[in-house]
C-alpha positions in Angstrom: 0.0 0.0 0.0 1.3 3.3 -0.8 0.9 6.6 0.2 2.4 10.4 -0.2 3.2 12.9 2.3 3.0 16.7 1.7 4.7 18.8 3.9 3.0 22.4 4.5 6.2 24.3 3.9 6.3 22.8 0.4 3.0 24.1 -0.7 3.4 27.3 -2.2 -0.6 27.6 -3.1 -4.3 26.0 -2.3 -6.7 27.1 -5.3 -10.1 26.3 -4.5 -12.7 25.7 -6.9 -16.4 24.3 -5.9 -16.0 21.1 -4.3 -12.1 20.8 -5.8 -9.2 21.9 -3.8 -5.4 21.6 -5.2 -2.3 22.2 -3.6 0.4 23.6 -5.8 3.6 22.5 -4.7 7.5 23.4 -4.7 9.0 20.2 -4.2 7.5 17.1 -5.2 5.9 15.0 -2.4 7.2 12.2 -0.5 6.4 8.3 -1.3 5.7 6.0 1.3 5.4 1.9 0.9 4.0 -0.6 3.4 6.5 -3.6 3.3 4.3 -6.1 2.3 3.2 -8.5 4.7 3.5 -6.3 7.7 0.6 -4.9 10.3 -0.9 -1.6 9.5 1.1 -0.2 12.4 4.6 -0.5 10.7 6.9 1.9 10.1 6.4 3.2 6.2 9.6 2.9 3.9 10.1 5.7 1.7 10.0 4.6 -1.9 10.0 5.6 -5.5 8.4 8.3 -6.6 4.7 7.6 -7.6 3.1 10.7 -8.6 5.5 11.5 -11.9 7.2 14.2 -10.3 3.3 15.8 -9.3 3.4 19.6 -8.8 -0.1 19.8 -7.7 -2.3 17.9 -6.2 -6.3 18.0 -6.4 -9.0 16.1 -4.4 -12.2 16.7 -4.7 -14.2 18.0 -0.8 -17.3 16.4 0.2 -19.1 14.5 2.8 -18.9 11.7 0.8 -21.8 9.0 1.6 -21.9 11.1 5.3 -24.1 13.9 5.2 -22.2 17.0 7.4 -25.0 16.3 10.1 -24.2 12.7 10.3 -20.4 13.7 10.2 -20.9 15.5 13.1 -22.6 13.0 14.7 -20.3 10.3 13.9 -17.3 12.7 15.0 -18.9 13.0 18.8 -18.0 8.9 18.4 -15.0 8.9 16.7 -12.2 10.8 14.8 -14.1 11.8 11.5 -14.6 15.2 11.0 -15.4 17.1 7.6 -12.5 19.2 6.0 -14.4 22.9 6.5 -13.1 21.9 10.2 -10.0 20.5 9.4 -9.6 23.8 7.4 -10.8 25.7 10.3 -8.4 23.8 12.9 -4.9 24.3 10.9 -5.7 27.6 9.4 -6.1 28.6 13.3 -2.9 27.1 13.9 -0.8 27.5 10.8 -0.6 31.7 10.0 1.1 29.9 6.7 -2.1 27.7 5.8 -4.6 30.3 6.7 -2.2 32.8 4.1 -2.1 30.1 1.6 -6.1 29.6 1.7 -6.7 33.0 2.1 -4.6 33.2 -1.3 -1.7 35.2 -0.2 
């Protein structure tokens, strides 16, 4: 299983458009691998580059099949939480973030 790992400093911009956000990055980001047959909890090994060299990345933001009431329901349970508060929590945090999404 792989995954990638952005690191704030290396975004230099967050467009948002609709339901689409994209980070626009300086340096490319990080690859991860799970060695294969090990637990979930395992230390990642950094691998080969898997994104072509990406410099930007877009996902679309949405609730998904979770509505934002039954995500906020579901957070009082657990960890899930929709990304307007995840955007909330880091731009409150991160004077860097809160420039980047306020376009600066």
């Amino acid at each position: 299983k792989h995954s990638i790992q952005v690191k704030f400093e290396d975004i230099d911009r967050i467009e948002k458009t609709g339901d689409r956000v994209t980070l626009v990055l300086g340096k490319k980001p990080q690859c991860y691998v799970k060695p294969e047959g090990e637990p979930r909890t395992v230390t990642m090994e950094v691998c080969k580059d898997i994104t072509g060299g990406a410099k930007a990345i877009t996902f679309a933001v949405g609730p998904g099949s979770f509505s934002e009431e039954s995500l906020r329901m579901r957070a009082r349970d657990s960890k899930t939480v929709s990304f307007t508060e995840i955007q909330q929590i880091v731009t409150e945090r991160s004077p860097r973030l809160a420039a980047l999404f306020a376009g600066l």
